[in-house]
C-alpha positions in Angstrom: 123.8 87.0 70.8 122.4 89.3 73.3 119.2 88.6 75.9 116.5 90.6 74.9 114.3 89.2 77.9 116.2 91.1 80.7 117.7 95.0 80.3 121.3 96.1 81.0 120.3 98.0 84.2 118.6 95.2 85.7 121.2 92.9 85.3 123.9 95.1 86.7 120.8 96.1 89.6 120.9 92.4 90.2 124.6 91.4 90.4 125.3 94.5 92.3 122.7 93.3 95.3 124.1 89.8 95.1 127.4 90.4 95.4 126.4 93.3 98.8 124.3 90.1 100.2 127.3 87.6 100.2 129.5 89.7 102.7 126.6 90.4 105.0 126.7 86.0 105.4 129.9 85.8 106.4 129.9 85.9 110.6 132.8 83.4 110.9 133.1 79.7 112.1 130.7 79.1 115.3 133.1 78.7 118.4 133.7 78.4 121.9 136.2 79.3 124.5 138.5 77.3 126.1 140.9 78.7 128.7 141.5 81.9 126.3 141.5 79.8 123.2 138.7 79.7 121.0 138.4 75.9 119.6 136.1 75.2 116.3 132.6 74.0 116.9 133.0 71.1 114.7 136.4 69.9 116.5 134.3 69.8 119.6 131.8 67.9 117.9 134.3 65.5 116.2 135.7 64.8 120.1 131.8 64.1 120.9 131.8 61.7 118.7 134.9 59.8 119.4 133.6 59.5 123.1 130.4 58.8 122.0 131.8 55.4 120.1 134.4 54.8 122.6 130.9 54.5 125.2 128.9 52.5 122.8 132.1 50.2 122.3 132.9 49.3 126.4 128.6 49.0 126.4 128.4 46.5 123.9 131.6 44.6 125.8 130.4 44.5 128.7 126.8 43.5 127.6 128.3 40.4 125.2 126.6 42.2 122.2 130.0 42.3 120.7 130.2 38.4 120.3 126.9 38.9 118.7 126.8 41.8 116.1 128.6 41.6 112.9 130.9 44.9 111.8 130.8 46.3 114.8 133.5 49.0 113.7 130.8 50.7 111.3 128.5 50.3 114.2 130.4 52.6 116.5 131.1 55.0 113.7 127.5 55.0 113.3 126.8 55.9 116.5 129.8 58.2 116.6 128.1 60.2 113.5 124.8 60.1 115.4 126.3 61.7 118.6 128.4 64.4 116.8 125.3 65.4 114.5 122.9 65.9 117.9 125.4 67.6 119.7 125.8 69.8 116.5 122.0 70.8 116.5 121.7 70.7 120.7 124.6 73.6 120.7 124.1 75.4 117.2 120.4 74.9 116.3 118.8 73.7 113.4 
């Protein structure tokens, strides 16, 4: 059975906008330039993070936290997320 509640013409109005909005979204992954080559913004964010738990691991070494805490692995991933997700919104924005 048909919809009576919405016309023909406004349902073909309506598809027709939506489908000339989703191109208009499309501007391409955020980048940056390195030596000529442009490197995905999330690939610089993933290396972020890996530094960012490679630091939190030698601090809690050399502070003797790492006799202390308990699973410390999901500890530096934690902080690892944390890093690459403020980097994220530092360089792109919220």
């Amino acid at each position: 059975m048909r919809n009576p509640s919405m016309p023909r013409l406004a349902r073909v109005a309506l598809s027709v906008l939506a489908l000339a909005w989703l191109p208009g979204t499309c501007r391409g992954a955020p980048s940056i330039e390195v030596a000529g080559a442009y490197i995905p913004a999330w690939l610089a964010c993933a290396l972020a993070a890996v530094a960012g738990a490679a630091v939190a691991r030698a601090a809690m070494v050399a502070t003797g936290l790492a006799r202390i805490l308990p699973l410390q692995l999901l500890m530096c991933i934690s902080i690892g997320l944390l890093v690459a997700v403020l980097v994220w919104i530092a360089w792109m924005g919220l």
